[in-house]
C-alpha beads as a LAMMPS data file, in Angstrom:
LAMMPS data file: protein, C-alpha beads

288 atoms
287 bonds

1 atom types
1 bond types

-500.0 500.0 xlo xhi
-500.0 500.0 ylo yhi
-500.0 500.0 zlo zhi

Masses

1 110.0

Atoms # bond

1 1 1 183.523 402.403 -254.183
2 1 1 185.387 399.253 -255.242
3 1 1 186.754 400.908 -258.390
4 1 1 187.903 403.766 -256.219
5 1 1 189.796 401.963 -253.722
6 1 1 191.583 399.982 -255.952
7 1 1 192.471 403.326 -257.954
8 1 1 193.841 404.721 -254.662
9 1 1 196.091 401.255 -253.772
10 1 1 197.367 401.319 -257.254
11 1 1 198.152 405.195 -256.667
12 1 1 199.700 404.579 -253.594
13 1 1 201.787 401.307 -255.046
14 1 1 203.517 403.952 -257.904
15 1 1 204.190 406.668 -255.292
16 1 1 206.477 403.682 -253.460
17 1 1 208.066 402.321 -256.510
18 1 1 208.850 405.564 -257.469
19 1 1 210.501 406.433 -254.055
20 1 1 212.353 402.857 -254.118
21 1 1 214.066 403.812 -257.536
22 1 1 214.935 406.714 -256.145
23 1 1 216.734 405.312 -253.472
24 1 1 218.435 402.549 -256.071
25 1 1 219.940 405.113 -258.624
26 1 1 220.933 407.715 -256.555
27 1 1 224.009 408.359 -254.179
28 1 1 222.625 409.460 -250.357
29 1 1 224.785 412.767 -250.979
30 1 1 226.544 414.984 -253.291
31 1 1 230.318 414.852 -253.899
32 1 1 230.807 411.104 -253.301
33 1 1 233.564 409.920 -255.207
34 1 1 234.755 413.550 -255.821
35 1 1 238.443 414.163 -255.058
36 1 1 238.283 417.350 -252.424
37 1 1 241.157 419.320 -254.015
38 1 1 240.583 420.776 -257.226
39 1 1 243.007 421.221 -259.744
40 1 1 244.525 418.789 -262.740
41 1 1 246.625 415.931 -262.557
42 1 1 250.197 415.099 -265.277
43 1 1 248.234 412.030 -266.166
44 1 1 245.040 413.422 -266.901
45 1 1 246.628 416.967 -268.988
46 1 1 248.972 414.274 -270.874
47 1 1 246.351 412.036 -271.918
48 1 1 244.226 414.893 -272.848
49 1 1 247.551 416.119 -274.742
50 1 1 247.972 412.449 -276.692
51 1 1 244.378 412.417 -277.413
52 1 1 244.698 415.555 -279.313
53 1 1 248.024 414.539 -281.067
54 1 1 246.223 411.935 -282.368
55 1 1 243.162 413.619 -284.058
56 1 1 245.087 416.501 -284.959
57 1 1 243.348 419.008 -282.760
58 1 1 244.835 422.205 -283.051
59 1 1 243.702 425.041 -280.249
60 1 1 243.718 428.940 -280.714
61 1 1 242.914 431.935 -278.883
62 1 1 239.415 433.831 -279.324
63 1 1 238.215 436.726 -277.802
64 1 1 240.554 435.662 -274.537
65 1 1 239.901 432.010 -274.295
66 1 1 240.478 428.594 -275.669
67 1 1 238.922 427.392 -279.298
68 1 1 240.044 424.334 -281.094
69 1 1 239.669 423.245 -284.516
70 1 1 239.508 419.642 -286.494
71 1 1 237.932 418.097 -283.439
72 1 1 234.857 417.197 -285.303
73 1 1 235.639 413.269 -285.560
74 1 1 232.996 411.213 -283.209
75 1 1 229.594 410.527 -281.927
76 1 1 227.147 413.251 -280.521
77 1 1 224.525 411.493 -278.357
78 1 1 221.325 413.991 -277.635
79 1 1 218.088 412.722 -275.478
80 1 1 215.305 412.608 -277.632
81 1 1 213.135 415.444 -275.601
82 1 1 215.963 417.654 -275.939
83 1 1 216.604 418.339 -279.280
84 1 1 215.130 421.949 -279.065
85 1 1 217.893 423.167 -276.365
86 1 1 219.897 425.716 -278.145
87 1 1 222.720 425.034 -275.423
88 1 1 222.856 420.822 -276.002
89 1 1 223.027 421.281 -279.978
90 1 1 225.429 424.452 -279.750
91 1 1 227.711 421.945 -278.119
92 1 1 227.559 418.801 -280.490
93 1 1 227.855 421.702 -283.107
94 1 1 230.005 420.258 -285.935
95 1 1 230.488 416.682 -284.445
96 1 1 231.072 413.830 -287.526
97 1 1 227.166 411.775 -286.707
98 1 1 224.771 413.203 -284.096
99 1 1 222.238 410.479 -282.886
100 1 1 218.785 411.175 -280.794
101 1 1 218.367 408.532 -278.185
102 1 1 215.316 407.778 -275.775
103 1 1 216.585 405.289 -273.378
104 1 1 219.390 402.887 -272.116
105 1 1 219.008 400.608 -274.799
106 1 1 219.233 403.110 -277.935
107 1 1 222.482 404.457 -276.463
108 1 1 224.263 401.408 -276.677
109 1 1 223.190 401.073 -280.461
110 1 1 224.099 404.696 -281.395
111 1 1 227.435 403.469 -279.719
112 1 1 227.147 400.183 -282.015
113 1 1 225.896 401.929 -284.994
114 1 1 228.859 404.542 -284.734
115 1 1 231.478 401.445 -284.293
116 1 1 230.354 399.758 -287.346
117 1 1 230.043 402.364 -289.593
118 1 1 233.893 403.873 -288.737
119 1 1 235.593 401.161 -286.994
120 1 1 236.296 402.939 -283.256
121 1 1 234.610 405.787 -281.295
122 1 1 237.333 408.305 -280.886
123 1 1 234.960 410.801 -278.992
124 1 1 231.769 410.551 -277.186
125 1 1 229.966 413.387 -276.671
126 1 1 226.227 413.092 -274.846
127 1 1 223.688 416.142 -273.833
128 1 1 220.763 416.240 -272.038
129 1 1 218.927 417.379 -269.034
130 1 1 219.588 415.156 -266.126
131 1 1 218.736 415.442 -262.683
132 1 1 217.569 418.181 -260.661
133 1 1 218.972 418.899 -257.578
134 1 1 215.922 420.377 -255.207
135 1 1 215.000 416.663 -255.624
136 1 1 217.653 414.599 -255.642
137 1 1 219.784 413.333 -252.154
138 1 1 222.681 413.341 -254.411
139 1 1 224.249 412.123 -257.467
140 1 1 222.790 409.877 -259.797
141 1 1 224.219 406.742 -260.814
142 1 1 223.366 407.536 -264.636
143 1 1 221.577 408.999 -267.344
144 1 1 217.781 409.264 -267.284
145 1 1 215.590 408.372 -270.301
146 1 1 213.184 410.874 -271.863
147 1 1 210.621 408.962 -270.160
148 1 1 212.207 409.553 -266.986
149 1 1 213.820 406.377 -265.482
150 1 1 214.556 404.637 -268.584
151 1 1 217.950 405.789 -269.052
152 1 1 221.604 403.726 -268.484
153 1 1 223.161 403.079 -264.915
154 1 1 226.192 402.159 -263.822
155 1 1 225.137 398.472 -263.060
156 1 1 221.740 396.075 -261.918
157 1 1 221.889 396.572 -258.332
158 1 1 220.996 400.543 -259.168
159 1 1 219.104 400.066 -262.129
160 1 1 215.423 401.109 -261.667
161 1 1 212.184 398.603 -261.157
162 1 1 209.093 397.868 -262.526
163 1 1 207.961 400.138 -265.470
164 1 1 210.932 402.240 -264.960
165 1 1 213.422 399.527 -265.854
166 1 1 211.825 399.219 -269.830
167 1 1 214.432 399.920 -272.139
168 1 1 217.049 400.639 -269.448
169 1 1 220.474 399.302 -269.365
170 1 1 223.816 399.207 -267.197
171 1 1 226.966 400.063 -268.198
172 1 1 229.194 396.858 -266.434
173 1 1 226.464 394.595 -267.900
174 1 1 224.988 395.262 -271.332
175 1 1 227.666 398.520 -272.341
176 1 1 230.434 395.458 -271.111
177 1 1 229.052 392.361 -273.366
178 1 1 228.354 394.764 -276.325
179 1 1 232.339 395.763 -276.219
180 1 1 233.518 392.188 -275.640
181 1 1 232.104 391.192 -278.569
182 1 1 233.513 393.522 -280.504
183 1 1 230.343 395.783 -281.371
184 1 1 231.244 398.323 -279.312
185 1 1 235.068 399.611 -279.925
186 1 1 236.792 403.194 -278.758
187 1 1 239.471 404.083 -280.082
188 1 1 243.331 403.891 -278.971
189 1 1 243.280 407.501 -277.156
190 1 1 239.191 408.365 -276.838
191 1 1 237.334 411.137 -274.964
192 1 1 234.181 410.768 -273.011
193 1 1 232.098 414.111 -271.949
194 1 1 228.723 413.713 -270.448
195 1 1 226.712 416.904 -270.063
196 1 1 223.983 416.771 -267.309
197 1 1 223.465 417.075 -264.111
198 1 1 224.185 415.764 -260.979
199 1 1 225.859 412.559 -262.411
200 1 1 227.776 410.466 -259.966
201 1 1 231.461 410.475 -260.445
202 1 1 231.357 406.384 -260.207
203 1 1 229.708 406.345 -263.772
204 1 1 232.570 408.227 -264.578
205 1 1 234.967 405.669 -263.321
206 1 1 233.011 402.893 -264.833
207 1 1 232.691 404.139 -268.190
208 1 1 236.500 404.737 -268.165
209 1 1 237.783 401.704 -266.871
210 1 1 235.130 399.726 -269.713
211 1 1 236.010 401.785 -272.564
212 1 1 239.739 402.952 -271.602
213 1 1 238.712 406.337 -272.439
214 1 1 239.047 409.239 -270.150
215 1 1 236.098 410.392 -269.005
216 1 1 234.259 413.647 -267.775
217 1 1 231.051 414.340 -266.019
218 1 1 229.439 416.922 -263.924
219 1 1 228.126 416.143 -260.938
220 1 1 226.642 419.346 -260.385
221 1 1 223.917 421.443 -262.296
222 1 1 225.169 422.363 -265.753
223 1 1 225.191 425.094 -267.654
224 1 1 226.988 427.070 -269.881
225 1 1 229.800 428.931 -268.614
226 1 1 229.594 432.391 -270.738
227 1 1 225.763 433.265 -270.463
228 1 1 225.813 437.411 -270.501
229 1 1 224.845 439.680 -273.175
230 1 1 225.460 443.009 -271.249
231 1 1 228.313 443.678 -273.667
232 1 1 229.213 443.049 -277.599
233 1 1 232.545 440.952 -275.947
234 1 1 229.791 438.681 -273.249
235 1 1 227.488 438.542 -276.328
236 1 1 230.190 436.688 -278.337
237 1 1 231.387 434.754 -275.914
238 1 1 227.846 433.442 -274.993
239 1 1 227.354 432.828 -278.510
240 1 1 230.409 431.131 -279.288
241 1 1 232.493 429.459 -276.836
242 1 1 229.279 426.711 -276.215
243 1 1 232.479 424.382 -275.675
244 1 1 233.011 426.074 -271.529
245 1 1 230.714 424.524 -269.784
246 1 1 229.806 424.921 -266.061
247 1 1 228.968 422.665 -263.185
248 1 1 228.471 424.274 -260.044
249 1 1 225.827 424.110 -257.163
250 1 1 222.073 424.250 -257.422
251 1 1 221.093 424.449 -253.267
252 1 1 223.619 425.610 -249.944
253 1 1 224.280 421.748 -249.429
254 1 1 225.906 421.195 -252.664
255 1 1 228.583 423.848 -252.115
256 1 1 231.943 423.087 -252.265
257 1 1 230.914 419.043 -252.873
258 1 1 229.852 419.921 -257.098
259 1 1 231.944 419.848 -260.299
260 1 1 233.703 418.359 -262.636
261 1 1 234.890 414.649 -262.005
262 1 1 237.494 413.185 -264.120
263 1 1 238.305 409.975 -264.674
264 1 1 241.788 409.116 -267.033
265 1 1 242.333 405.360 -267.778
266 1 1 246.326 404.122 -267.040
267 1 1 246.826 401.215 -269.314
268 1 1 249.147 398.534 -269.737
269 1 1 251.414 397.249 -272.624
270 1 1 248.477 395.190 -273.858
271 1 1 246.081 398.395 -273.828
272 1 1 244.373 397.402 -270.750
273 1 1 243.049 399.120 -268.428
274 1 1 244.751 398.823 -264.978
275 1 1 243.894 402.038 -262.981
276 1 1 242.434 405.496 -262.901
277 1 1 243.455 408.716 -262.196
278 1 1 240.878 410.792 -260.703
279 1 1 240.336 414.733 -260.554
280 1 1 237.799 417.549 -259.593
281 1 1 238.230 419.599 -262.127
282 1 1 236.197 422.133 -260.567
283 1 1 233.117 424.243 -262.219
284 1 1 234.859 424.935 -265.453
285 1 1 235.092 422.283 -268.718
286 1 1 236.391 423.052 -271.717
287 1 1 235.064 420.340 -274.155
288 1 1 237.160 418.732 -276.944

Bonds

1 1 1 2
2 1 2 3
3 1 3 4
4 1 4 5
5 1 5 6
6 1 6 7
7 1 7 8
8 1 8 9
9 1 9 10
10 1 10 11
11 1 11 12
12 1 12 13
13 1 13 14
14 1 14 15
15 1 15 16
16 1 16 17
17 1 17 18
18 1 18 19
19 1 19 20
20 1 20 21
21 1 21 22
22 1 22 23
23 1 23 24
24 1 24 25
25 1 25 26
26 1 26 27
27 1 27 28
28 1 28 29
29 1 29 30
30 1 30 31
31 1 31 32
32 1 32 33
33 1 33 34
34 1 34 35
35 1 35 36
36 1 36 37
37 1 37 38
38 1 38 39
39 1 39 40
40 1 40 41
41 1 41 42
42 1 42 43
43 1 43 44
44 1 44 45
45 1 45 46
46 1 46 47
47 1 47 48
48 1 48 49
49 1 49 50
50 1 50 51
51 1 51 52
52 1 52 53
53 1 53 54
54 1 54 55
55 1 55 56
56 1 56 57
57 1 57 58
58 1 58 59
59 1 59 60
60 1 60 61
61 1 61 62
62 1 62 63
63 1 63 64
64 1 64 65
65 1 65 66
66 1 66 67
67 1 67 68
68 1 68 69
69 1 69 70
70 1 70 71
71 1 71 72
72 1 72 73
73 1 73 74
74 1 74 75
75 1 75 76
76 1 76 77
77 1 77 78
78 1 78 79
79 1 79 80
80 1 80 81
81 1 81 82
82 1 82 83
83 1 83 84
84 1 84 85
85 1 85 86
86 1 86 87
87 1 87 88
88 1 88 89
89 1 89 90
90 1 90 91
91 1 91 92
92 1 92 93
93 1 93 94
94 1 94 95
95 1 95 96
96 1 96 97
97 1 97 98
98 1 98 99
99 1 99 100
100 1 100 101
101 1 101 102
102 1 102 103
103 1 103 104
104 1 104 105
105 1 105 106
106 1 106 107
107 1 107 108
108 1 108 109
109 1 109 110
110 1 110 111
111 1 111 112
112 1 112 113
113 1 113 114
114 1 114 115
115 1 115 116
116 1 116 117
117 1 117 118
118 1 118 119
119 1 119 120
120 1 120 121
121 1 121 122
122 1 122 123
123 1 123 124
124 1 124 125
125 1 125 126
126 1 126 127
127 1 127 128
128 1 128 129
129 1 129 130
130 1 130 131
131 1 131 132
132 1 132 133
133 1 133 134
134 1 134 135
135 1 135 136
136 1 136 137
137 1 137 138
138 1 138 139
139 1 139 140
140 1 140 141
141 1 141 142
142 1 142 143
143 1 143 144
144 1 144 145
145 1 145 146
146 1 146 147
147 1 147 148
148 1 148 149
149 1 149 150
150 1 150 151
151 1 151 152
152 1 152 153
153 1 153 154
154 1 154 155
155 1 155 156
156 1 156 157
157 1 157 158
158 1 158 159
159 1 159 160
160 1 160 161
161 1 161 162
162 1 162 163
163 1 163 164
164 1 164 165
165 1 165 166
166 1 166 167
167 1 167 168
168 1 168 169
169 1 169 170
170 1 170 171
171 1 171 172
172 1 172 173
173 1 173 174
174 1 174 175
175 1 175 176
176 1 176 177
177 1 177 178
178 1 178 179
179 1 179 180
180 1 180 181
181 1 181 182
182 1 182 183
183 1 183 184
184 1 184 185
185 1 185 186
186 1 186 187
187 1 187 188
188 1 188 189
189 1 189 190
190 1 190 191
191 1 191 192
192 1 192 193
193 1 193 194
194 1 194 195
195 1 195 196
196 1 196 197
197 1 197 198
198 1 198 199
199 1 199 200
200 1 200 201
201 1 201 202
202 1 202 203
203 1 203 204
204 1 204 205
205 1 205 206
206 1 206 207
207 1 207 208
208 1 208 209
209 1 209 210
210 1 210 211
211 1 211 212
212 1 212 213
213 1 213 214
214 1 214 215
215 1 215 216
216 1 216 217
217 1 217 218
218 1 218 219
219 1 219 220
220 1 220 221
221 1 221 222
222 1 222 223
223 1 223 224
224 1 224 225
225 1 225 226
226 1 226 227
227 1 227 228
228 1 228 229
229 1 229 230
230 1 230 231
231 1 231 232
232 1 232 233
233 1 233 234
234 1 234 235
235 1 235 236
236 1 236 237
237 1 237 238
238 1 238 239
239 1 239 240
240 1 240 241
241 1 241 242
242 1 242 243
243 1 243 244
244 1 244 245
245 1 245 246
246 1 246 247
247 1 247 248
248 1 248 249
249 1 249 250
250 1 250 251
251 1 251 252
252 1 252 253
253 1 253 254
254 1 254 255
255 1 255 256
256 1 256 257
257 1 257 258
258 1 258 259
259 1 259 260
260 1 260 261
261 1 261 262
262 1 262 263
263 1 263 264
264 1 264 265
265 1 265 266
266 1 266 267
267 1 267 268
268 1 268 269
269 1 269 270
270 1 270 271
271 1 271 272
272 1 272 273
273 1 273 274
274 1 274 275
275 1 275 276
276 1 276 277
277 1 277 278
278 1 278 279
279 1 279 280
280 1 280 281
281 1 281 282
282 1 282 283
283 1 283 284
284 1 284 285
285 1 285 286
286 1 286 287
287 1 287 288
């Protein structure tokens, strides 16, 4: 009887840690941070524009929409669990070093690991599943890890407790210190694309204004954009363009408060960071 009672409590005690992290990395509603009108800012296109410049990205026309080619320079981050998701790998298809990663603290060292090896990160590119939205209030303030919780938050106040906090990490704290000290480094003009859903648009912000790269997530559910196969033209699409990517809404309460959120860095003559420029892209992202 004593066994089972104190089976219950501990029961009981994981149901309401479990509900507190909840509450600590998530937003109380969707949209928060999202500008309202959709549609692309001159500083956001031009940095974009500079970016490519710089890595010589050239884009073409294919079956009616936008390709690019020699954009293969920079890190592809995939969670560990999701490695079998045609869509995820379609999308880091070609990227220079692709790197598995199972919680807050391996994605900082793939970040490391890329830095040392090359010098600077000139593109970030990280898949996975995120959160889903049945269960969610809103956004989240970061990525989970594949055991759930263990993932990388904007900063301590939201990061989770107890067993969920192992191997987790913040962006202003430990992302912060590992760039200050040179281990982390992105390059002049950088791009940052985070595939999964429901992220918060002030990890967005954060990540930009840390690594002075602009920086895209969807705080929607994701998907890809092309997904028929009625017709030979749907089928290639589907197959091929894995670069459009969707972010739209999941349940009625997420309409018109979902998409893309993106965050451009405005630096100053010493390269630092002194503002943002913020934009809802809407459901549509075309990846570089």
């Amino acid at each position: 009887m004593k066994t089972s009672l104190l089976l219950i409590l501990s029961l009981v005690a994981s149901i309401d840690a479990m509900a507190s992290n909840r509450e600590r990395i998530s937003t109380s509603t969707h949209g928060v941070g999202l500008v309202r009108e959709v549609g692309t800012k001159a500083e956001g296109e031009a940095y974009r524009a500079r970016y490519m410049r710089q890595e010589g990205i050239q884009s073409y026309e294919k079956y009616g929409v936008e390709f690019y080619r020699n954009n293969n320079r920079g890190l592809g981050l995939v969670k560990a669990n999701n490695t079998d998701e045609p869509a995820f790998m379609n999308i880091l298809k070609g990227i220079q070093k692709i790197t598995t990663w199972k919680n807050g603290d391996s994605f900082i060292e793939a970040m490391e690991d890329y830095t040392s090896r090359y010098g600077c990160i000139p593109k970030l590119t990280s898949t996975s599943h995120g959160w889903i939205s049945p269960d969610e209030l809103g956004e989240v303030h970061g990525l989970s890890g594949w055991n759930g919780l263990n993932g990388i938050y904007t900063r301590e106040s939201q990061r989770p407790t107890g067993f969920g906090k192992i191997g987790s990490r913040t962006l202003e704290e430990h992302m912060a210190k590992s760039i200050q000290q040179g281990k982390i480094k992105f390059c002049g003009s950088c791009i940052v694309q985070i595939y999964a859903c429901n992220v918060s648009a002030e990890f967005a912000n954060v990540f930009a204004r840390l690594s002075g790269c602009q920086t895209v997530v969807g705080t929607g559910q994701g998907s890809p954009y092309f997904t028929s196969y009625e017709t030979q033209a749907d089928r290639n699409l589907t197959t091929s363009a894995f670069h459009h990517w969707s972010s739209s809404a999941a349940v009625w309460e997420e309409r018109g408060r979902v998409g893309f959120h993106r965050a451009t860095p405005v630096k100053n003559s010493r390269g630092q960071v002194t503002n943002l420029v913020l934009e809802n892209l809407g459901t549509h992202y075309i990846a570089l």
